[in-house]
VOPAGU-2260 file (C-alpha; in pm, 1 decimal, decimal comma):
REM VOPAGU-2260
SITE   aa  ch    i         X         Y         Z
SITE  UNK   A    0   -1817,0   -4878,7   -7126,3
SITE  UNK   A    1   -2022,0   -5103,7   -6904,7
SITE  UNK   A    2   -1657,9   -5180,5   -6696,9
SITE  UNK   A    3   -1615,7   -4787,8   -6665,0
SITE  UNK   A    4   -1959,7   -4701,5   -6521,6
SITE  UNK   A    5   -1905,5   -4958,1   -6266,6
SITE  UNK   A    6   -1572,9   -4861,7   -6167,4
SITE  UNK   A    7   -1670,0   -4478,4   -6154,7
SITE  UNK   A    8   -1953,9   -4590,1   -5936,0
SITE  UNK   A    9   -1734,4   -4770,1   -5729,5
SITE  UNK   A   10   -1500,2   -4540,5   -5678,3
SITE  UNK   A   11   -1774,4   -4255,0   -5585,7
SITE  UNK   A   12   -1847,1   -4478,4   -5313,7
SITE  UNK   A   13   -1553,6   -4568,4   -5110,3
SITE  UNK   A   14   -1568,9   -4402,5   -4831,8
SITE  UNK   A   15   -1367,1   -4093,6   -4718,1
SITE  UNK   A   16   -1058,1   -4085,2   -4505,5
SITE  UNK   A   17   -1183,1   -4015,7   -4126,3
SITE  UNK   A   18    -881,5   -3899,6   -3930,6
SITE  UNK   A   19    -915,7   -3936,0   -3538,0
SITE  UNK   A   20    -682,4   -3816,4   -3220,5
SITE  UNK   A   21    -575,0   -3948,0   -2986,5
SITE  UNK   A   22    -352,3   -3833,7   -2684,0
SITE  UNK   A   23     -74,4   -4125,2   -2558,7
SITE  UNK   A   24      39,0   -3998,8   -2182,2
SITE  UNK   A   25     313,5   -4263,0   -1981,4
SITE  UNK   A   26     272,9   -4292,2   -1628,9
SITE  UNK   A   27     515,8   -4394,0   -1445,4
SITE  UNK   A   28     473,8   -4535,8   -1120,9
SITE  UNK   A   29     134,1   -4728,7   -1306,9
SITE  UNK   A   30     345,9   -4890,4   -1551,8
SITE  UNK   A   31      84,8   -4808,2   -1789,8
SITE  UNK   A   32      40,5   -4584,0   -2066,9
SITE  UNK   A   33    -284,9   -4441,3   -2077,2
SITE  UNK   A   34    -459,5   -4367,8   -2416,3
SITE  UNK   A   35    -718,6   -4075,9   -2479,9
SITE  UNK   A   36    -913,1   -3968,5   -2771,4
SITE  UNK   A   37    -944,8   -3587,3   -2859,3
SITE  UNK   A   38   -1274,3   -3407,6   -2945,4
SITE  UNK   A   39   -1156,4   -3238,9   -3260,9
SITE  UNK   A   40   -1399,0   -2905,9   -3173,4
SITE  UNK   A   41   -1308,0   -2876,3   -2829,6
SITE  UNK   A   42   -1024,4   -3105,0   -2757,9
SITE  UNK   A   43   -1254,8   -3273,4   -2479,7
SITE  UNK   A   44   -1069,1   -3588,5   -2389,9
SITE  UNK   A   45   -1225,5   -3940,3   -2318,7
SITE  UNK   A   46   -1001,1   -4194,8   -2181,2
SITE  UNK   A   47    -968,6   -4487,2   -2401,1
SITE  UNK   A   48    -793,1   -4771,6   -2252,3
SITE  UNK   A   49    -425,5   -4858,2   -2053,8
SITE  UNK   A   50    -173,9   -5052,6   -2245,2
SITE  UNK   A   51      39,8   -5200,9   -1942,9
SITE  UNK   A   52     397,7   -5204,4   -1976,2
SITE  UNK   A   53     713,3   -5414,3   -1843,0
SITE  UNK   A   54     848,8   -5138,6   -1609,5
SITE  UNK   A   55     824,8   -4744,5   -1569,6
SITE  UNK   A   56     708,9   -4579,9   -1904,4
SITE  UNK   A   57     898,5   -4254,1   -1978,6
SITE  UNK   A   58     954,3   -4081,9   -2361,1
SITE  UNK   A   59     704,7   -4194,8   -2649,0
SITE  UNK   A   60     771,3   -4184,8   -3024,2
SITE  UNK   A   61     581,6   -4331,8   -3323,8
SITE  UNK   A   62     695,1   -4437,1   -3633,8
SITE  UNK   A   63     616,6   -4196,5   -3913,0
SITE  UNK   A   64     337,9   -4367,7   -4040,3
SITE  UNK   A   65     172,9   -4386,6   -3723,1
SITE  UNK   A   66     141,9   -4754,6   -3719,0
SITE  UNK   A   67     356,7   -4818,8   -3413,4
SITE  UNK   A   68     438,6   -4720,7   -3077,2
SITE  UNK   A   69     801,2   -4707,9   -2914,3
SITE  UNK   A   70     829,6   -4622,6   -2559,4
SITE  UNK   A   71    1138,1   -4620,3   -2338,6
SITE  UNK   A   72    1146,5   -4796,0   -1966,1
SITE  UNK   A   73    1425,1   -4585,5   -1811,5
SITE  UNK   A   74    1391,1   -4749,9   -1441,9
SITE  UNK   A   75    1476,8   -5049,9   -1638,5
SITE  UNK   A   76    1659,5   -4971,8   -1895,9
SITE  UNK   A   77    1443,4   -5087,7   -2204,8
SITE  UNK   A   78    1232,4   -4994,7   -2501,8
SITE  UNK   A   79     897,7   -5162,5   -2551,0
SITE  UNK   A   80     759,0   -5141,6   -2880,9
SITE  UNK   A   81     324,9   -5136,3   -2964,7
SITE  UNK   A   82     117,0   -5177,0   -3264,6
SITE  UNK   A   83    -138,8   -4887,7   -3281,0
SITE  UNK   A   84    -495,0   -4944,5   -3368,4
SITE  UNK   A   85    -593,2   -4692,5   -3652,4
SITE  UNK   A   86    -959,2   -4697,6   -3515,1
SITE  UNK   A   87    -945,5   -4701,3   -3153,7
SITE  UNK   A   88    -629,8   -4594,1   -3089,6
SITE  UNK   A   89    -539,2   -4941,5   -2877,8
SITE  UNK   A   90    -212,8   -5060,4   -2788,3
SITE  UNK   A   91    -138,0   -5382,3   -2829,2
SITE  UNK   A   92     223,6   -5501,8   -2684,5
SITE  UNK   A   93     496,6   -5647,5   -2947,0
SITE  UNK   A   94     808,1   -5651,5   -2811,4
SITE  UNK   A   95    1046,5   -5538,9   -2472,3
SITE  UNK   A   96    1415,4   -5525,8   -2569,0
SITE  UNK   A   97    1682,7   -5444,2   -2264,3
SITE  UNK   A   98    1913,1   -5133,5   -2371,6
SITE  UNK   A   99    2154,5   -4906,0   -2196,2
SITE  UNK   A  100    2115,5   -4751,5   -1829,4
SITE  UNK   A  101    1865,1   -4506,2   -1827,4
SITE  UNK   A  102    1727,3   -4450,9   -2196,7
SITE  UNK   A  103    1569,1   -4109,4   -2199,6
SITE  UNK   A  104    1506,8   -4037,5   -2531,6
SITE  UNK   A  105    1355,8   -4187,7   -2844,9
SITE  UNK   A  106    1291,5   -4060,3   -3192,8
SITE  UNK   A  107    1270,1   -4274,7   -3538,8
SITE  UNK   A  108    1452,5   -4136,0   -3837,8
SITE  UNK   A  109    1226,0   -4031,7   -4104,8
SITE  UNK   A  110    1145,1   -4352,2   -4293,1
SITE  UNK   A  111    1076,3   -4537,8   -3978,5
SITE  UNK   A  112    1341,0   -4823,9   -4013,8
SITE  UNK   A  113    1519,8   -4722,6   -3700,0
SITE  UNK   A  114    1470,8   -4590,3   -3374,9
SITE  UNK   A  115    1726,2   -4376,4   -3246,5
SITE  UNK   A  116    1806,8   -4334,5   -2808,7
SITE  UNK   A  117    1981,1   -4120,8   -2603,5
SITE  UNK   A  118    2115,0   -4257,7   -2233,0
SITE  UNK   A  119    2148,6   -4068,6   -1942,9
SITE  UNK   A  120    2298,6   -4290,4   -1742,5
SITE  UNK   A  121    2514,2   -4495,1   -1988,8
SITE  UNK   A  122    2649,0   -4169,6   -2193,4
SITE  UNK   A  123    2569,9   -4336,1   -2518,2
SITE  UNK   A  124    2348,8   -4286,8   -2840,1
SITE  UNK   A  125    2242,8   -4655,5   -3015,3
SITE  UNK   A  126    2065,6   -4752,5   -3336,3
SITE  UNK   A  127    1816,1   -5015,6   -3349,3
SITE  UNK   A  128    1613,8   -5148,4   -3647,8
SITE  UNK   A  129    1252,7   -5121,4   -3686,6
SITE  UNK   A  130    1106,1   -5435,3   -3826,1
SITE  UNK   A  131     825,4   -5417,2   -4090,5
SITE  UNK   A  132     600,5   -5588,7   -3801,7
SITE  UNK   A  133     698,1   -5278,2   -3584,2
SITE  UNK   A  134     951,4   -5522,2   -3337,2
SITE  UNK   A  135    1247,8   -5414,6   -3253,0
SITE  UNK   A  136    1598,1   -5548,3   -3332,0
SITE  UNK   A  137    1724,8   -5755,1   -3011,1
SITE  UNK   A  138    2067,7   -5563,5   -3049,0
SITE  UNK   A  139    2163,8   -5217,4   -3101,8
SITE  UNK   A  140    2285,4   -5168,7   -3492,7
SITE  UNK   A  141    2568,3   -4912,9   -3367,9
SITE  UNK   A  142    2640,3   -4755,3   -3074,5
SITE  UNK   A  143    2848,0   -4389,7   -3017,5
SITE  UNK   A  144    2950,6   -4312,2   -2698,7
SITE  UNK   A  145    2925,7   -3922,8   -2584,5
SITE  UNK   A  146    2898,4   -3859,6   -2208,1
SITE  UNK   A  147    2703,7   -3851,2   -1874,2
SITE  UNK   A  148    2317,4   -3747,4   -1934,2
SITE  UNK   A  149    2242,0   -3737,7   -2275,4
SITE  UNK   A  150    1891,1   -3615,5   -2276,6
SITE  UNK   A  151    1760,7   -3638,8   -2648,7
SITE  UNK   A  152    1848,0   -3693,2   -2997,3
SITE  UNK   A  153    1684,0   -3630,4   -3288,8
SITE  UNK   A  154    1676,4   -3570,4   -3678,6
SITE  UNK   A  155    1693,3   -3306,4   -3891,9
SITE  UNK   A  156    1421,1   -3189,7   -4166,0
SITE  UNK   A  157    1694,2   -3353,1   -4396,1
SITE  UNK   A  158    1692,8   -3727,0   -4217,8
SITE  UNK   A  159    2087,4   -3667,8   -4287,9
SITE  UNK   A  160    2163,7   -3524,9   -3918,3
SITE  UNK   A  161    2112,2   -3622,1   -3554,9
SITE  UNK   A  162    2195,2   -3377,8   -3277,5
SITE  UNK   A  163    2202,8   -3514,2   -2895,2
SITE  UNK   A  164    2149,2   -3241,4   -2613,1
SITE  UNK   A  165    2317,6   -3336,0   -2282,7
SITE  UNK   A  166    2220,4   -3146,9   -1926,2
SITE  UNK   A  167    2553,8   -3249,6   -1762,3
SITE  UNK   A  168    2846,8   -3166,0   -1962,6
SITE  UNK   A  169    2661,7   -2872,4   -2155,8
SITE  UNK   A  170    2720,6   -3001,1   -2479,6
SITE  UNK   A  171    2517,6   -3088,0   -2785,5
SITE  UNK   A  172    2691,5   -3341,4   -3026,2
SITE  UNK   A  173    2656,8   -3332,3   -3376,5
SITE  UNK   A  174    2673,7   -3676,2   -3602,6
SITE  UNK   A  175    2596,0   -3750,1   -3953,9
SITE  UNK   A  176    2349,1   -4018,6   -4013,6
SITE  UNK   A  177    2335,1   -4256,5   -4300,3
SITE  UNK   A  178    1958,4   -4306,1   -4377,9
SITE  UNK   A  179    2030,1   -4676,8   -4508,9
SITE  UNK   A  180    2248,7   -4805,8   -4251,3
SITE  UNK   A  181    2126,1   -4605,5   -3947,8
SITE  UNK   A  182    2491,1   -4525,8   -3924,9
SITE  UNK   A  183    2572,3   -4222,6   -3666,5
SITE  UNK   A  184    2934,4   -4049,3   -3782,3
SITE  UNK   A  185    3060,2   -3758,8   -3570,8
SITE  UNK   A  186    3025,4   -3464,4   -3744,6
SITE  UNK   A  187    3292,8   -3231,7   -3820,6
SITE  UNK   A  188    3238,8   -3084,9   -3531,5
SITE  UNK   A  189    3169,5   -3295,1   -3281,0
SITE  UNK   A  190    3067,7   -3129,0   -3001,6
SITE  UNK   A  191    2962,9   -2802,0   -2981,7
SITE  UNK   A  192    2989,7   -2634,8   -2628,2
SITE  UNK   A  193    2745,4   -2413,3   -2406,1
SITE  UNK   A  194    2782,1   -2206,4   -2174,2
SITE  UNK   A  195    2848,1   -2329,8   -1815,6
SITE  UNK   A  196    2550,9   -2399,5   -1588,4
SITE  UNK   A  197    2338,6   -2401,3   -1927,6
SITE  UNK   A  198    2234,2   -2761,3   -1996,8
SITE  UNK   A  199    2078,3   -2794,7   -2267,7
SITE  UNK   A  200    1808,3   -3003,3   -2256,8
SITE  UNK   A  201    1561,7   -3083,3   -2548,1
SITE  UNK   A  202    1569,1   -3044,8   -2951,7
SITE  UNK   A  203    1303,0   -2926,3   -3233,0
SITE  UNK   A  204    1377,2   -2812,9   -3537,8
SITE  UNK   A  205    1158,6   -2537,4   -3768,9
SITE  UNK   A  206     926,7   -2697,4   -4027,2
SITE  UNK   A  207    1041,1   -2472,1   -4294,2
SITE  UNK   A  208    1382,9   -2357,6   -4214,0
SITE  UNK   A  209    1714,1   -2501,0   -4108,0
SITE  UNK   A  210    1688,6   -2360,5   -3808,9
SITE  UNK   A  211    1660,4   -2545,3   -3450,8
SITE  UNK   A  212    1539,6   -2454,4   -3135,0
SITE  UNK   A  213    1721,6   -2598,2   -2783,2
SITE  UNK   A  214    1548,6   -2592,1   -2429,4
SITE  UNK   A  215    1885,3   -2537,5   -2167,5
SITE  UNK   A  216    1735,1   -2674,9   -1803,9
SITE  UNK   A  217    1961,3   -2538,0   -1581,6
SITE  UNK   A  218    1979,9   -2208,1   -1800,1
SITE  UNK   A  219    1597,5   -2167,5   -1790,3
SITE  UNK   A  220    1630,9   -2002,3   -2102,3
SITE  UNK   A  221    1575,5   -2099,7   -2492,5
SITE  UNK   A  222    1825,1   -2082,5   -2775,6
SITE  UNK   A  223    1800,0   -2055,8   -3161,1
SITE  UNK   A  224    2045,3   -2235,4   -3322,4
SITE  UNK   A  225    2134,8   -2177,2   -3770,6
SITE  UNK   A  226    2208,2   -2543,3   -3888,0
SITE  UNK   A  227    2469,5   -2563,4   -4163,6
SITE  UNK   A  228    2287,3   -2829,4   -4389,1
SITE  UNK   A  229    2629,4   -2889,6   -4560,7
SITE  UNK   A  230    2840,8   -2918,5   -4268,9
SITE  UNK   A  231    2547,3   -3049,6   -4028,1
SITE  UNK   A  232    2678,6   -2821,6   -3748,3
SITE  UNK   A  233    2470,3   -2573,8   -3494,0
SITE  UNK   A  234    2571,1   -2194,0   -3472,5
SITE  UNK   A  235    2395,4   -2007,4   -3177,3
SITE  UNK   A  236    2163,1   -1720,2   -3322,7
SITE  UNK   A  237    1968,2   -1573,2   -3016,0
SITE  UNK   A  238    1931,6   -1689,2   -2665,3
SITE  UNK   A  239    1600,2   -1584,1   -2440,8
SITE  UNK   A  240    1501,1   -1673,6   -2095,1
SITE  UNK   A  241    1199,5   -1869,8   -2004,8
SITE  UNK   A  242    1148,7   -1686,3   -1679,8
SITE  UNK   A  243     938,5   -1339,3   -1587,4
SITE  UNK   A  244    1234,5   -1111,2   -1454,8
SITE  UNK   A  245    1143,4   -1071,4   -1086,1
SITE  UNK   A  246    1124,2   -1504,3   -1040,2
SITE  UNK   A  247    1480,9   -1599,0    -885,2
SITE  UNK   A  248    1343,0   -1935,8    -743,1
SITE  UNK   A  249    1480,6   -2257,6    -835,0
SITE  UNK   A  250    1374,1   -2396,5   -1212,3
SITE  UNK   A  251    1430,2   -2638,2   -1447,5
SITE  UNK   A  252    1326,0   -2616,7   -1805,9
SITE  UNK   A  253    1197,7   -2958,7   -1909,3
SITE  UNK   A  254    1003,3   -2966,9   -2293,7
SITE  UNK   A  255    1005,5   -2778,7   -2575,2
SITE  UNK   A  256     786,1   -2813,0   -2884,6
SITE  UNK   A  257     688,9   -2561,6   -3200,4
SITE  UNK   A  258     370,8   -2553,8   -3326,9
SITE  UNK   A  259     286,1   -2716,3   -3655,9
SITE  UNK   A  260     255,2   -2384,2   -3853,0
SITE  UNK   A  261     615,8   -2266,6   -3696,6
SITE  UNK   A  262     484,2   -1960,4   -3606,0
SITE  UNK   A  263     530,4   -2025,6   -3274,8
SITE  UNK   A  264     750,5   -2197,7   -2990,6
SITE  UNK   A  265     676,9   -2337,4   -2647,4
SITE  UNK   A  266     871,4   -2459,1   -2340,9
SITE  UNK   A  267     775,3   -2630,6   -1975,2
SITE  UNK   A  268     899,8   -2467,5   -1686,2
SITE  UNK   A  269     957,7   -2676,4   -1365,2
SITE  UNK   A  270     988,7   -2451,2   -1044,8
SITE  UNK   A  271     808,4   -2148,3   -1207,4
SITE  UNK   A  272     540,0   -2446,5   -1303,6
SITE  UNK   A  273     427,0   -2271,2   -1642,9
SITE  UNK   A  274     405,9   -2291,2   -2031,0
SITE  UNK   A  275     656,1   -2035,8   -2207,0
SITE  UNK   A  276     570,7   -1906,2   -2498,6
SITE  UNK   A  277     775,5   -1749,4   -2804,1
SITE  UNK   A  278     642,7   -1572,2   -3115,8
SITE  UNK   A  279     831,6   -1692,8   -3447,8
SITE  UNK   A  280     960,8   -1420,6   -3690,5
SITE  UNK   A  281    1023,7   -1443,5   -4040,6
SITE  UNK   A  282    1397,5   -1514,6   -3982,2
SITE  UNK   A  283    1315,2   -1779,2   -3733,1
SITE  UNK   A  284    1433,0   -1526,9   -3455,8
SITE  UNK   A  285    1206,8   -1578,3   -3063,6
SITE  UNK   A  286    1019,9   -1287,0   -2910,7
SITE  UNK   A  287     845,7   -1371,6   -2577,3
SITE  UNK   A  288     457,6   -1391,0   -2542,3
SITE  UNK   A  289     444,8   -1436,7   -2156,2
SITE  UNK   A  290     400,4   -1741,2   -1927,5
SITE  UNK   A  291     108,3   -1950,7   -1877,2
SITE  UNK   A  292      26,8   -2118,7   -1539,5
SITE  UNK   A  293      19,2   -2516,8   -1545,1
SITE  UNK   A  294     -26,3   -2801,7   -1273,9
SITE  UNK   A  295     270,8   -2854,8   -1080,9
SITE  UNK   A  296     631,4   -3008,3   -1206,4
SITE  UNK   A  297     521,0   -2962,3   -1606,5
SITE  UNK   A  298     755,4   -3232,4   -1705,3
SITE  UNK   A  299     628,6   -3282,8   -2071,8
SITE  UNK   A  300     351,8   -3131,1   -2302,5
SITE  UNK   A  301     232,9   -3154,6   -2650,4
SITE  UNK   A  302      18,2   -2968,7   -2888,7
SITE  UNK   A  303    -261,5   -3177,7   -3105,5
SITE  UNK   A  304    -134,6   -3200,7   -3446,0
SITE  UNK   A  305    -351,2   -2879,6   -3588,3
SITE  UNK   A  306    -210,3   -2684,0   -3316,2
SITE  UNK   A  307    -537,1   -2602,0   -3184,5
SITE  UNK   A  308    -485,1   -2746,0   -2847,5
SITE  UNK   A  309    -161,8   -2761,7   -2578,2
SITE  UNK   A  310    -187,4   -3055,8   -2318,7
SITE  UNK   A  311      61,6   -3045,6   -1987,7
SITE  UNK   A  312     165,2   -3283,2   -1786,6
SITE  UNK   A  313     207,5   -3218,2   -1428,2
SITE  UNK   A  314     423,5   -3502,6   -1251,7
SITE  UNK   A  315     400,0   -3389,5    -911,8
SITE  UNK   A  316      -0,6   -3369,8    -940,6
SITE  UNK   A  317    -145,9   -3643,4   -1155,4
SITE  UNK   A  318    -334,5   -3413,5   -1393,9
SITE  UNK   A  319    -340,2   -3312,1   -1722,3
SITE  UNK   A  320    -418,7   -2951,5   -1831,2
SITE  UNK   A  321    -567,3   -2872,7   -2105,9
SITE  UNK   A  322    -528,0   -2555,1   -2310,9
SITE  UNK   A  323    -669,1   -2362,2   -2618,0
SITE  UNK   A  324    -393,0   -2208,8   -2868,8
SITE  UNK   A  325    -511,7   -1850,6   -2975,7
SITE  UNK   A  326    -413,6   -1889,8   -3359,9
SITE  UNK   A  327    -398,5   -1530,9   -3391,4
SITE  UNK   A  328    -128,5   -1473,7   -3046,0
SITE  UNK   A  329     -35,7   -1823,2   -2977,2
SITE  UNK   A  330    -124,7   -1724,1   -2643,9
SITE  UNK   A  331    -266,3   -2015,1   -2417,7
SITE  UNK   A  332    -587,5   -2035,3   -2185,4
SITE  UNK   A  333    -714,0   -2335,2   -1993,3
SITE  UNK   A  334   -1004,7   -2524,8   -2073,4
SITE  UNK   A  335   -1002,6   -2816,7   -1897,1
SITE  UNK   A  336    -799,7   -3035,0   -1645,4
SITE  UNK   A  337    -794,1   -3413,6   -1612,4
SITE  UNK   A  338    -677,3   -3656,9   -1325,2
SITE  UNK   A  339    -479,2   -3931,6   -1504,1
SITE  UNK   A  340    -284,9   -4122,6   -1252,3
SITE  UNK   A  341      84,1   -4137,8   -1095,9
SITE  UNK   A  342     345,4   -3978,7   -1256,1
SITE  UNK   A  343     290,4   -3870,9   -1576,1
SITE  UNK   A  344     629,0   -3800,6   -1780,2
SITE  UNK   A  345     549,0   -3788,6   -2123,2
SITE  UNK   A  346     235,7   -3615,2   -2318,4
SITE  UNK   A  347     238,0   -3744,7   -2680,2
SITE  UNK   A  348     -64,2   -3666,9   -2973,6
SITE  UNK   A  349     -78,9   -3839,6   -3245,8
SITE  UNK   A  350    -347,0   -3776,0   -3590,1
SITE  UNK   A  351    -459,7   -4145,2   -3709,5
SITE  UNK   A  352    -632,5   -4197,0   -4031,3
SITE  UNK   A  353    -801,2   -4523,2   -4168,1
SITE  UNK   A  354   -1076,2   -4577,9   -4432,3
């Protein structure tokens, strides 16, 4: 009985979970990614600390557990792995690994034993494995060739499906992926073709449906796609433009992201330098909400994990903007905006818990 009491009592008194954020934004020309922590009530940010880096950061990914830090050096065609702090947020440096020309995308699959790139340059997906310690494997497990700019790839909900966007040949190709190998197969169909002068661009998928969601950059428009989860194939559903009617300027579309509840969608504008923003239906089908202003060249953005807060990048400025999500609209007004440095290309939050 006594044993009992004294492990009740001691397990009244560990202490509770505290979970923290913290923003991760590369900067380019700095060769530095800069680390921020978020003021849960306000999203106030407070810069942390710089984690330098062995060339031009660009695209950020963490492992799923949020113990590690990938990041990819396209100037110099490499991908630099970090061990994350779980109470300061810190970066400390583990490993730099040379890759393909021009790596431009990251993501890990859903167990974090591989991360997953895209090339622009070199026209090629790769595989490498994620060590226990967070290194990365010296060598690419497998490699799949596709063609010129291949701008993302990514997972599906399933972990059984990757899906790699490219802006040049308007084309997203479709692999399986083996979850214990990291093997990429082409799927049974491989490539699934856009319209010309669409390039599509960048990949999310809905939290609750198998249904995904592709940015096209020279398109400056949005499309829902139905996944198959059988066949792991796309089918186009709805296509909407990112652009108010009257603008006939120049534009790129650059990133998209949904917000955590799915209830809403959101994609940078370059040229028309704004936030676009897309109510979520039941079916998964878009309806516009409107464009919000942002700094100049809104190259990449992110929403804080509760989806209370939208942070843009502008790369032709050096600021950050800061933005409160209306849970009720998922409209978006500024609240604050921050000078972080030289070209910043990729906005990145990230929830960490420790005891």
């Amino acid at each position: 009985m006594k044993c009992l009491l004294v492990l009740a009592v001691a397990l009244l008194t560990v202490s509770p979970a505290r979970a923290d954020t913290f923003l991760y934004l590369s900067l380019a020309k700095d060769k530095k990614i800069a680390v921020y922590r978020a003021d849960s009530t306000d999203g106030k940010l407070t810069h942390i600390a710089d984690a330098a880096c062995d060339g031009e950061p660009a695209a950020l990914v963490t492992d799923p557990g949020r113990r590690f830090l990938f990041a990819s050096l396209r100037a110099e065609g490499k991908l630099a792995a970090f061990r994350i702090d779980s109470v300061s947020g810190k970066l400390t440096p583990l490993n730099t690994i040379d890759a393909g020309a021009d790596p431009a995308h990251i993501s890990t699959d859903k167990e974090g034993q591989f991360l997953l790139c895209a090339y622009y340059v070199a026209g090629q997906v790769t595989v490498h494995a994620i060590g226990k310690d967070g290194f990365l494997g010296e060598k690419p497990l497998h490699t799949r060739p596709t063609a010129e700019k291949a701008h993302a790839i990514l997972l599906d909900r399933s972990n059984r499906f990757a899906f790699v966007p490219h802006t040049g040949p308007n084309a997203i190709f479709q692999f399986g992926f083996d979850p214990k190998t990291g093997g990429l197969t082409p799927a049974s169909v491989t490539r699934l073709t856009t319209p010309d002068h669409t390039g599509p661009r960048h990949i999310v998928f809905h939290p609750l449906k198998d249904i995904a969601y592709v940015d096209n950059e020279q398109g400056g428009s949005v499309t829902a796609y139905q996944l198959d989860p059988k066949a792991g194939t796309l089918a186009p559903l709805q296509t909407l433009p990112t652009l108010p009617a009257d603008f006939k300027q120049p534009n790129a579309c650059a990133e998209i992201r949904m917000h955590p509840t799915g209830k809403y969608l959101y994609v940078a504008n370059r040229g028309h330098d704004s936030i676009a923003g897309f109510k979520v239906d039941a079916a998964g089908k878009l309806a516009p909400i409107g464009q919000t202003p942002t700094e100049k060249t809104p190259r990449s953005f992110d929403l804080d994990p509760e989806g209370r807060f939208l942070y843009a990048a502008g790369e032709s400025s050096g600021k950050l903007a800061a933005y409160r999500v209306d849970a009720a609209t998922g409209t978006l007004a500024r609240s604050a905006t921050y000078d972080v440095g030289n070209t910043p290309w990729w906005v990145m939050t990230v929830r960490l818990e420790t005891r």
